[in-house]
PDB file with one MODEL, atoms N, CA, C and O in Angstrom:
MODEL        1
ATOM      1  N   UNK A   1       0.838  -1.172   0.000  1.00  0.00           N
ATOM      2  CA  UNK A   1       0.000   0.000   0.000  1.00  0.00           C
ATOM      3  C   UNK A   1       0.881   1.233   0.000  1.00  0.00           C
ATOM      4  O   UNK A   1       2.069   1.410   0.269  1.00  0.00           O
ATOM      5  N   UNK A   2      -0.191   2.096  -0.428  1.00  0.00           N
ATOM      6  CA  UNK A   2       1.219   3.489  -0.911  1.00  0.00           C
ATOM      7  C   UNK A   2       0.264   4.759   0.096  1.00  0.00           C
ATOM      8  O   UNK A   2      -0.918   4.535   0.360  1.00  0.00           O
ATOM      9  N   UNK A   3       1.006   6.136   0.606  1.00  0.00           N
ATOM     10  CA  UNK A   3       0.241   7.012   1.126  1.00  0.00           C
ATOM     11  C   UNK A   3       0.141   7.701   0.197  1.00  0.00           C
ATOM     12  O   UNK A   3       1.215   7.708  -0.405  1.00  0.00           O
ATOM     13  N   UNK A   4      -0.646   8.357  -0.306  1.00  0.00           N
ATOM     14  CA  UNK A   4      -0.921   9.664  -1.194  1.00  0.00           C
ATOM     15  C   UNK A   4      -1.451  10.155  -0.326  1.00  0.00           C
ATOM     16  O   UNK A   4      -1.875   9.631   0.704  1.00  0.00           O
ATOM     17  N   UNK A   5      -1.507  12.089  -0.923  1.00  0.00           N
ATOM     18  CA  UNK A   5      -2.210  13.108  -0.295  1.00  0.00           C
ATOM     19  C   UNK A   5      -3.814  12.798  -0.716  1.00  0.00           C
ATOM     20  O   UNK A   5      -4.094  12.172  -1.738  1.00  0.00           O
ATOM     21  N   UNK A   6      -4.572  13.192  -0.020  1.00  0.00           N
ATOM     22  CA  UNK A   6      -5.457  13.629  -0.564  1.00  0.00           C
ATOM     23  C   UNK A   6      -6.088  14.411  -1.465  1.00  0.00           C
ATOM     24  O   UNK A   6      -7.149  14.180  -2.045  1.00  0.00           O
ATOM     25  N   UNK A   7      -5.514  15.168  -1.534  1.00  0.00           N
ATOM     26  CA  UNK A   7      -5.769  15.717  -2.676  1.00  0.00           C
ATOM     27  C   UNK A   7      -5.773  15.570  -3.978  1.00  0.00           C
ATOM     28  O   UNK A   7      -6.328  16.222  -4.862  1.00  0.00           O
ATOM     29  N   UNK A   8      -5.022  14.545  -4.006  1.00  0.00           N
ATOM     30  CA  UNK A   8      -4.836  13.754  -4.939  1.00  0.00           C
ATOM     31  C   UNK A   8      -5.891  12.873  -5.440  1.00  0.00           C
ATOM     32  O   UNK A   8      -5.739  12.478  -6.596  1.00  0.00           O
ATOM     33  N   UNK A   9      -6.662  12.585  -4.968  1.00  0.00           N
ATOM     34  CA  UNK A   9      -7.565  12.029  -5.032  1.00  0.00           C
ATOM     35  C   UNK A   9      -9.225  13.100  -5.338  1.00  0.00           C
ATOM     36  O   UNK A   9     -10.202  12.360  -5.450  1.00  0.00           O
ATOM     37  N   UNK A  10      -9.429  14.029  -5.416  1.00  0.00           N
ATOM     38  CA  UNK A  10     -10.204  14.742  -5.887  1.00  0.00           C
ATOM     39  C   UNK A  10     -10.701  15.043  -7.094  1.00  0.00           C
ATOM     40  O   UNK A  10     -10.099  15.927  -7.703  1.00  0.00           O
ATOM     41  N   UNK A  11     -11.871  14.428  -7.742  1.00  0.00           N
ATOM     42  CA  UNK A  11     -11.756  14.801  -8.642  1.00  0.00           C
ATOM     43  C   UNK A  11     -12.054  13.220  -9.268  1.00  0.00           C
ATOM     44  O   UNK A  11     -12.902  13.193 -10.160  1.00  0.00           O
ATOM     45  N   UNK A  12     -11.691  12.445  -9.040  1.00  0.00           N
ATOM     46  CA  UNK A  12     -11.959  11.118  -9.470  1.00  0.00           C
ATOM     47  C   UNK A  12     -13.216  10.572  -9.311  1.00  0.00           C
ATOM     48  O   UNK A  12     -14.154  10.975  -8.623  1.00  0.00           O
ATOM     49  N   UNK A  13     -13.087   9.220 -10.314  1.00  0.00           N
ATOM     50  CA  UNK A  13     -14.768   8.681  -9.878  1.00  0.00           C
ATOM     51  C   UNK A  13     -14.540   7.437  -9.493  1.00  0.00           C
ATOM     52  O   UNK A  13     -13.977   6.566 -10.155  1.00  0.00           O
ATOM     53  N   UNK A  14     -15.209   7.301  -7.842  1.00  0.00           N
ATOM     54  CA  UNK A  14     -15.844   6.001  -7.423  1.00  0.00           C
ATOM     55  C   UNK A  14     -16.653   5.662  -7.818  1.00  0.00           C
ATOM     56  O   UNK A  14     -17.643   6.351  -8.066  1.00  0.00           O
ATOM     57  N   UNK A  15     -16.452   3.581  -8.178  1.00  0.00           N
ATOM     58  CA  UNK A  15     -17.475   2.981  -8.456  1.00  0.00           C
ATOM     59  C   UNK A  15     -17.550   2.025  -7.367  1.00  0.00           C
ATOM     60  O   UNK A  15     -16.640   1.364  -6.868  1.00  0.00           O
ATOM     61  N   UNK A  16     -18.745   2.059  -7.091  1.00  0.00           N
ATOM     62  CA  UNK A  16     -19.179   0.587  -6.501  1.00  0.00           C
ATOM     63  C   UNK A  16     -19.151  -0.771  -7.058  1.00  0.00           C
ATOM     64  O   UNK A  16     -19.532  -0.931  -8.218  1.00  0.00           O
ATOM     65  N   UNK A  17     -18.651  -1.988  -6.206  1.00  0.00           N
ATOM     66  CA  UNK A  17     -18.880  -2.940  -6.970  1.00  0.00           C
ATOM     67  C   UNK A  17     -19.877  -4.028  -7.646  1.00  0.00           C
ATOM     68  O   UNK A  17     -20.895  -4.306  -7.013  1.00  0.00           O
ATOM     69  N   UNK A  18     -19.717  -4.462  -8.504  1.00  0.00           N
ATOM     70  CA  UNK A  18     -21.029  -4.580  -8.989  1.00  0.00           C
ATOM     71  C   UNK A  18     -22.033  -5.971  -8.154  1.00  0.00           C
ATOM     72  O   UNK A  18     -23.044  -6.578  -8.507  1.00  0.00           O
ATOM     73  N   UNK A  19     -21.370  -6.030  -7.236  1.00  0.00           N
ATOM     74  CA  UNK A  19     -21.666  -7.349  -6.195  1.00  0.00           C
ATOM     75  C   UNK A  19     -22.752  -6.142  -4.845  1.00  0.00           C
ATOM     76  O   UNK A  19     -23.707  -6.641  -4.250  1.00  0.00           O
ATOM     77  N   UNK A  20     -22.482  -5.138  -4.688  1.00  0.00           N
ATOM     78  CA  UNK A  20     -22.907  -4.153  -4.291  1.00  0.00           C
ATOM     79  C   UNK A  20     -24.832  -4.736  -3.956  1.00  0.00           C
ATOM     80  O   UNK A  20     -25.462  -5.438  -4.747  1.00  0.00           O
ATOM     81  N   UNK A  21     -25.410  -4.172  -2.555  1.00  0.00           N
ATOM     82  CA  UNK A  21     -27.145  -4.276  -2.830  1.00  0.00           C
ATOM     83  C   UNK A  21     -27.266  -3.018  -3.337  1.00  0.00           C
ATOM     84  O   UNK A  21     -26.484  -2.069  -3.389  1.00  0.00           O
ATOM     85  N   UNK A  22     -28.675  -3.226  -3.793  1.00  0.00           N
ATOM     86  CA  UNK A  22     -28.630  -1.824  -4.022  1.00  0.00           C
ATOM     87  C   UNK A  22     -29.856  -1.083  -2.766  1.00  0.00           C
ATOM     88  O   UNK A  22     -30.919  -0.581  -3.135  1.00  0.00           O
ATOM     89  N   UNK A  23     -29.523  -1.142  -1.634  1.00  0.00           N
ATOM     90  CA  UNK A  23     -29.935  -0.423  -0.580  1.00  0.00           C
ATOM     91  C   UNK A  23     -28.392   0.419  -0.381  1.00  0.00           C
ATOM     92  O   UNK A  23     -28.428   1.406   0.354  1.00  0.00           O
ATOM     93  N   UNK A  24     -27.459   0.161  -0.825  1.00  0.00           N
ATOM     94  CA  UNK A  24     -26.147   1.451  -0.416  1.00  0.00           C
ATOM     95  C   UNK A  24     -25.838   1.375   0.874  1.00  0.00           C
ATOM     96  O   UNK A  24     -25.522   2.356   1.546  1.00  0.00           O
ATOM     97  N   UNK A  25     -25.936  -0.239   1.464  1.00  0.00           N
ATOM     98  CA  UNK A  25     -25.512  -0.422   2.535  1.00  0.00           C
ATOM     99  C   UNK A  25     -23.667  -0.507   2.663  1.00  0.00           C
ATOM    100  O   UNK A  25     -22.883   0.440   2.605  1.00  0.00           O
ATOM    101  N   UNK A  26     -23.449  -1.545   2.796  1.00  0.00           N
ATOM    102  CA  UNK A  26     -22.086  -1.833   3.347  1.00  0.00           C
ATOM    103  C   UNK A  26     -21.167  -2.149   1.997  1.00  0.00           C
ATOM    104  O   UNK A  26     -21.182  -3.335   1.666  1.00  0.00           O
ATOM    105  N   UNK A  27     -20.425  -1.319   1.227  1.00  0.00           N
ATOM    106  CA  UNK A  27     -20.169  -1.700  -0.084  1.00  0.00           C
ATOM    107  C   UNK A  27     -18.457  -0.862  -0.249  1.00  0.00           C
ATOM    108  O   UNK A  27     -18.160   0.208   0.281  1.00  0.00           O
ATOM    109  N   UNK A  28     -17.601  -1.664  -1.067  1.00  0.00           N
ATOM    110  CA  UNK A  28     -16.644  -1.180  -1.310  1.00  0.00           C
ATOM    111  C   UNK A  28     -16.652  -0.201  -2.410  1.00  0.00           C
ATOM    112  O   UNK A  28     -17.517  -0.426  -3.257  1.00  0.00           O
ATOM    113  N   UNK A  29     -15.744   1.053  -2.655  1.00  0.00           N
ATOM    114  CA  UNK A  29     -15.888   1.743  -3.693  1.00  0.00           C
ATOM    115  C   UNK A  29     -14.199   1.782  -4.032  1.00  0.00           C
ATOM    116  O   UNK A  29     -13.261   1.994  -3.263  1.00  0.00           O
ATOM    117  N   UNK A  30     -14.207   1.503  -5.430  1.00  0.00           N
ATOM    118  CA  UNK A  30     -12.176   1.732  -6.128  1.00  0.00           C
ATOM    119  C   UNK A  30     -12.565   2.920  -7.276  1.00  0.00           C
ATOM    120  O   UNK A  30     -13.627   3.125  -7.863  1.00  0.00           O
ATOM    121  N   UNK A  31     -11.500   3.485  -7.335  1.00  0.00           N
ATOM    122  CA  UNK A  31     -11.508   4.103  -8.532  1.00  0.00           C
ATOM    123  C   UNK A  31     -10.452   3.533  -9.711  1.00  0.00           C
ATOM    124  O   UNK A  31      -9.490   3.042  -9.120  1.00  0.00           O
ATOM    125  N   UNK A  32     -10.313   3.440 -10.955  1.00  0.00           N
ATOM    126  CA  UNK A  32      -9.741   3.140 -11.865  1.00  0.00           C
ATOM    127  C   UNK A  32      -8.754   4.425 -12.525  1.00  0.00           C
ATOM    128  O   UNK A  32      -7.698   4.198 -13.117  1.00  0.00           O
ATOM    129  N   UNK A  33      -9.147   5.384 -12.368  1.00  0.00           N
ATOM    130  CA  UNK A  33      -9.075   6.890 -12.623  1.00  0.00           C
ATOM    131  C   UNK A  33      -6.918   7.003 -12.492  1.00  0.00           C
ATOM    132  O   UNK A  33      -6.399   7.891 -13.169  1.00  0.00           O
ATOM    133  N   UNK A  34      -6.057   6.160 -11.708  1.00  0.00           N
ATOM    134  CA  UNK A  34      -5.270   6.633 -11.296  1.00  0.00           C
ATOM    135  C   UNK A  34      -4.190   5.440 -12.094  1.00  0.00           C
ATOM    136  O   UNK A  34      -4.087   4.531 -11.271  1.00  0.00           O
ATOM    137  N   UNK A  35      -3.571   5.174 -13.023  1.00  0.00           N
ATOM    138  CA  UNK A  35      -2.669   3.911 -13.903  1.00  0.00           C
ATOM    139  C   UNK A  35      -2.302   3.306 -13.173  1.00  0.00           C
ATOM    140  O   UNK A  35      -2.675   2.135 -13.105  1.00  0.00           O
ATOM    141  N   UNK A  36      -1.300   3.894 -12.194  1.00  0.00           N
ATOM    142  CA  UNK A  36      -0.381   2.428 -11.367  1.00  0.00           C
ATOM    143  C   UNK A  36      -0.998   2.360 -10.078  1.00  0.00           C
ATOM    144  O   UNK A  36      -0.593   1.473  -9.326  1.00  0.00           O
ATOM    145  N   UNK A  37      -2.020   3.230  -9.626  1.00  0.00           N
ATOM    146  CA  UNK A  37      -2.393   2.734  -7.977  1.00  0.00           C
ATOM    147  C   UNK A  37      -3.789   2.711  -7.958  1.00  0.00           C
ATOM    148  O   UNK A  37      -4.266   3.726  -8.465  1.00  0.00           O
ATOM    149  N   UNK A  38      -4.867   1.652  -7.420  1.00  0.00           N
ATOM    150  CA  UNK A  38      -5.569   1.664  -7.118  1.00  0.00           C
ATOM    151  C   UNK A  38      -6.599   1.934  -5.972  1.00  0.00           C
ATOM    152  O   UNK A  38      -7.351   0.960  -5.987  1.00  0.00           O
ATOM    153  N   UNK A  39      -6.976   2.773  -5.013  1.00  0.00           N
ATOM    154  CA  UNK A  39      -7.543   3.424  -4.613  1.00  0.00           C
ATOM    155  C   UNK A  39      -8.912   2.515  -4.097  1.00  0.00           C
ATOM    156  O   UNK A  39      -9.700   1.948  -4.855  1.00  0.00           O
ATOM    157  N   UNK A  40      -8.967   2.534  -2.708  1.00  0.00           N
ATOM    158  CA  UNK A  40     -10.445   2.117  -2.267  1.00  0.00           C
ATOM    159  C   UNK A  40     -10.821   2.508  -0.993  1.00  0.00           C
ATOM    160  O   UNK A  40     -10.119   2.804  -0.026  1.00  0.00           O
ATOM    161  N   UNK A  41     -12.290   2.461  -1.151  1.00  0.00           N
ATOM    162  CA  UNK A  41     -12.709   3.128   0.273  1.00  0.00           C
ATOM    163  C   UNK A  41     -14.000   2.825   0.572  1.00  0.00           C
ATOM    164  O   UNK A  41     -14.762   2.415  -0.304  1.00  0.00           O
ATOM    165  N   UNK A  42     -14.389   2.996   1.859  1.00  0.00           N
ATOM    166  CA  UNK A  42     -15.714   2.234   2.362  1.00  0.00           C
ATOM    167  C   UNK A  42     -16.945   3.669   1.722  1.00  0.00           C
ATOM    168  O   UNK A  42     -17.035   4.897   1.752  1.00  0.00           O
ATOM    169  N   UNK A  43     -17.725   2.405   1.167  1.00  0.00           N
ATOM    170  CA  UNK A  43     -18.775   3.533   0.953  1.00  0.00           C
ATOM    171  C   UNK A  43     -19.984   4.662   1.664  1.00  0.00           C
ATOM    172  O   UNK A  43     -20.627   5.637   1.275  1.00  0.00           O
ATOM    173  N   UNK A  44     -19.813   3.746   3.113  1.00  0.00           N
ATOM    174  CA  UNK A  44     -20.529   4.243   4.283  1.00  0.00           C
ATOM    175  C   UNK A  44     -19.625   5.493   4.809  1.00  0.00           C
ATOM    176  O   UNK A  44     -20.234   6.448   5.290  1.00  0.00           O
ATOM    177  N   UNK A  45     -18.517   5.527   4.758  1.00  0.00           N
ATOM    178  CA  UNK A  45     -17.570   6.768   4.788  1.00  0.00           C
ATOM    179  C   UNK A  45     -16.503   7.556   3.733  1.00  0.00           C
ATOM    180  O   UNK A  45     -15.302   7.719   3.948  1.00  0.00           O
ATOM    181  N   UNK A  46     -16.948   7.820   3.025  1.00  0.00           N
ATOM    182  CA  UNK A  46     -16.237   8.582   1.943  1.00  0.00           C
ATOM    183  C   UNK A  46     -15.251   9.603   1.498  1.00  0.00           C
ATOM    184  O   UNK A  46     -14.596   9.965   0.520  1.00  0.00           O
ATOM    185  N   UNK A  47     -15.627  10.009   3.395  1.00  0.00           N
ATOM    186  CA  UNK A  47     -14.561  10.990   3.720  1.00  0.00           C
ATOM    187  C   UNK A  47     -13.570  10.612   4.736  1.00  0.00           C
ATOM    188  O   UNK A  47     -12.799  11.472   5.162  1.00  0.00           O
ATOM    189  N   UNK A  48     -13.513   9.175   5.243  1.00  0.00           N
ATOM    190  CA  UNK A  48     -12.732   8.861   5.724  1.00  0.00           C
ATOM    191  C   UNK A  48     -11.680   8.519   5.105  1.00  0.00           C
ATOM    192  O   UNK A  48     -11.199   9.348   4.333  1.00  0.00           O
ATOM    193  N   UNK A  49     -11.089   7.342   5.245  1.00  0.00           N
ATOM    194  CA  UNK A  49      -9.593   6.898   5.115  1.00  0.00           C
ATOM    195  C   UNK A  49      -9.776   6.429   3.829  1.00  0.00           C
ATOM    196  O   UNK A  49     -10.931   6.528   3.414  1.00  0.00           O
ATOM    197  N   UNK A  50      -8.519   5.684   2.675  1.00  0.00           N
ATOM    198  CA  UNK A  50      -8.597   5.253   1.887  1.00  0.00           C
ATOM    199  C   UNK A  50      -7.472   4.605   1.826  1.00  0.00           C
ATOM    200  O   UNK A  50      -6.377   5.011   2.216  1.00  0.00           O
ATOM    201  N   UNK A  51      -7.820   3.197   1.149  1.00  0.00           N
ATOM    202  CA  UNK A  51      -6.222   2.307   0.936  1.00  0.00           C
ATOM    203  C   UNK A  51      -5.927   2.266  -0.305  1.00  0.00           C
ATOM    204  O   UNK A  51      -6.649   2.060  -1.281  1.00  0.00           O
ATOM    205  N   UNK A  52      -4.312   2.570  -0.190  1.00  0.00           N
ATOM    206  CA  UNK A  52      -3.677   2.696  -1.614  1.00  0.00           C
ATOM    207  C   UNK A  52      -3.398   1.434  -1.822  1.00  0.00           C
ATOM    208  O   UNK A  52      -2.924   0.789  -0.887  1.00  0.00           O
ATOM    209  N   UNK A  53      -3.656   0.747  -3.222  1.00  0.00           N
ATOM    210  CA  UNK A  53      -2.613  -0.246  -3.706  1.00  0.00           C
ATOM    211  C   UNK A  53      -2.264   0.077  -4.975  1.00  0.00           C
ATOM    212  O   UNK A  53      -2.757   1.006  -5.615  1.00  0.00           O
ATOM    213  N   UNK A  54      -0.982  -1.062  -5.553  1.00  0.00           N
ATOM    214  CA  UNK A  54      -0.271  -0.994  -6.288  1.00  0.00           C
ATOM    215  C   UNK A  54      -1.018  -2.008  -7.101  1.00  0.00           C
ATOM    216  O   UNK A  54      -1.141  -3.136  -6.624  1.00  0.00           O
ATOM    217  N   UNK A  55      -1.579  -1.708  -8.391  1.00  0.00           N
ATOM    218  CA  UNK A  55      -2.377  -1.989  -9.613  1.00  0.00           C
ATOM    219  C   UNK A  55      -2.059  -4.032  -9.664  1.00  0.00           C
ATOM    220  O   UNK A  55      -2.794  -5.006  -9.503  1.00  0.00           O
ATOM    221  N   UNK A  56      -1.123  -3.911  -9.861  1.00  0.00           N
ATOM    222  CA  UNK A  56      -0.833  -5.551 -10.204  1.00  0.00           C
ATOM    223  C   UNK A  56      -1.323  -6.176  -8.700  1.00  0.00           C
ATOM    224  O   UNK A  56      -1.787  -7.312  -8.604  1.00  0.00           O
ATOM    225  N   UNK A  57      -1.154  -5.288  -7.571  1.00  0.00           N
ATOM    226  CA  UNK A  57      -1.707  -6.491  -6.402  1.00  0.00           C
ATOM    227  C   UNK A  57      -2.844  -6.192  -6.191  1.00  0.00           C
ATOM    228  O   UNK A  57      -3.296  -6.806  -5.225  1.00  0.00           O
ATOM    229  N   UNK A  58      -3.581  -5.470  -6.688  1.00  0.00           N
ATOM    230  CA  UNK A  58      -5.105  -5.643  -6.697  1.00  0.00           C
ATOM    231  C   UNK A  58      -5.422  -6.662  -7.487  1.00  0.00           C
ATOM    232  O   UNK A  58      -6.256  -7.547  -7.295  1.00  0.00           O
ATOM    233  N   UNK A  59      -4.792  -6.509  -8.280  1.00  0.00           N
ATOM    234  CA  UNK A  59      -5.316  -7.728  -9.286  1.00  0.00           C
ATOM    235  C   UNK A  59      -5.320  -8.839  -9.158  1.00  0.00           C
ATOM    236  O   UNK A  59      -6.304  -9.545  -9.379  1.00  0.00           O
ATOM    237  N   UNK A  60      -3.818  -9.388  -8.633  1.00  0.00           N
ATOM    238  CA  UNK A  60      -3.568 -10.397  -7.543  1.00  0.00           C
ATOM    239  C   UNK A  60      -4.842 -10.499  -6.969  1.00  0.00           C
ATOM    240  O   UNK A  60      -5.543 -11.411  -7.408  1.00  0.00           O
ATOM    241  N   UNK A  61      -5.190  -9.967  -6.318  1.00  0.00           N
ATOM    242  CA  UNK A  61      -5.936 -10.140  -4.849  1.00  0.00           C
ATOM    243  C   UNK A  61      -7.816 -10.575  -5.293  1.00  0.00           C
ATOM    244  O   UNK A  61      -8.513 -11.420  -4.733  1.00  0.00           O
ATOM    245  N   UNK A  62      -8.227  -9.597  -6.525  1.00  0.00           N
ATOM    246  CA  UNK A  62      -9.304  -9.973  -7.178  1.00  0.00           C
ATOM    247  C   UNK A  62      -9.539 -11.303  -7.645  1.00  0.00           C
ATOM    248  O   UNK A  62     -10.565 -11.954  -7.452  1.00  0.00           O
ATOM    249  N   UNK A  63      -8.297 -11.744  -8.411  1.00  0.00           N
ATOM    250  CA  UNK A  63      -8.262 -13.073  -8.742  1.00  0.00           C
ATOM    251  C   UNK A  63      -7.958 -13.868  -7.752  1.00  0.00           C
ATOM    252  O   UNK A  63      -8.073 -15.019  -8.173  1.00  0.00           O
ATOM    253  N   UNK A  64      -7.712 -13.864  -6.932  1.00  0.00           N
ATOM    254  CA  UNK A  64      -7.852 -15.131  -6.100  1.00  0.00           C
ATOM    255  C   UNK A  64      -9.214 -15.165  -5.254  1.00  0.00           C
ATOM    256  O   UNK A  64      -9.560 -16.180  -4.650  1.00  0.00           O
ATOM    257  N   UNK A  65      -9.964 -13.969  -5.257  1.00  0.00           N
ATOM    258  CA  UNK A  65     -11.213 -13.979  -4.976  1.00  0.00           C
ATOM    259  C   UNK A  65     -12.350 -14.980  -5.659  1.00  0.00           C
ATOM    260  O   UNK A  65     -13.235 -15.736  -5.259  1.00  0.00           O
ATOM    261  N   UNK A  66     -11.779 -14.521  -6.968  1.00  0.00           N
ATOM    262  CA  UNK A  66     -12.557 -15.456  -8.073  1.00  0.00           C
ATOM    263  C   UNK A  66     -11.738 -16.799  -8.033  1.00  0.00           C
ATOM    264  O   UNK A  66     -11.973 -17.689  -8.851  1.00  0.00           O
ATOM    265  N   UNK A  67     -11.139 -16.877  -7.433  1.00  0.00           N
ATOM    266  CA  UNK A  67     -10.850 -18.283  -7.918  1.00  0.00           C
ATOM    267  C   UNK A  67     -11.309 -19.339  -6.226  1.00  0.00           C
ATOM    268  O   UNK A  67     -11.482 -20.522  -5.933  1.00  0.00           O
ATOM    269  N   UNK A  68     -11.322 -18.558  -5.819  1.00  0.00           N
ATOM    270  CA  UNK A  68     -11.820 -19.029  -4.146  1.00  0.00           C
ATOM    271  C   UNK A  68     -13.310 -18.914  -4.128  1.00  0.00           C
ATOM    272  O   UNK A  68     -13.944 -19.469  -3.230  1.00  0.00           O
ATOM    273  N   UNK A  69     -13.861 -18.280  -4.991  1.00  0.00           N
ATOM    274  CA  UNK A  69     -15.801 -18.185  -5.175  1.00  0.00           C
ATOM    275  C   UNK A  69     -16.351 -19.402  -5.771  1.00  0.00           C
ATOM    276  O   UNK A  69     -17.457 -19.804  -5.409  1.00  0.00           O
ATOM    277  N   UNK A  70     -15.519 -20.151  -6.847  1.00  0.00           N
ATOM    278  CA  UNK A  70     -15.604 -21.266  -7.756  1.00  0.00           C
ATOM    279  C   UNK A  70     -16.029 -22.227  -7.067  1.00  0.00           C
ATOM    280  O   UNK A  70     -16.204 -23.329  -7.586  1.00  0.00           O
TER     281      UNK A  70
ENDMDL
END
């Protein structure tokens, strides 16, 4: 995980995932918006904290999701 400013982050668009209810309860939000770091944050707080990762270990980490859902 990486720190960026915040500010840095302004200006971008969160998506929810598409696993998401749609009551907008308890749901993760990433943005794509940024090439090498990926960006996520709880959707119940938006203005709280956010975790940086590094693009290839998200990806990592997605896929073994999917491969652990199977």
């Amino acid at each position: 995980m990486r720190n960026i400013p915040e500010s840095d982050l302004d200006g971008v668009t969160w998506h929810k995932s598409s696993y998401s209810g749609g009551s907008g309860g308890d749901c993760l939000e990433v943005t794509p918006d940024l090439p090498t770091l990926l960006p996520v944050r709880d959707s119940k707080n938006p203005h709280g904290p956010k975790l940086i990762f590094r693009a290839p270990a998200w990806s990592a980490f997605v896929e073994n999701l999917k491969r652990d859902s199977i």
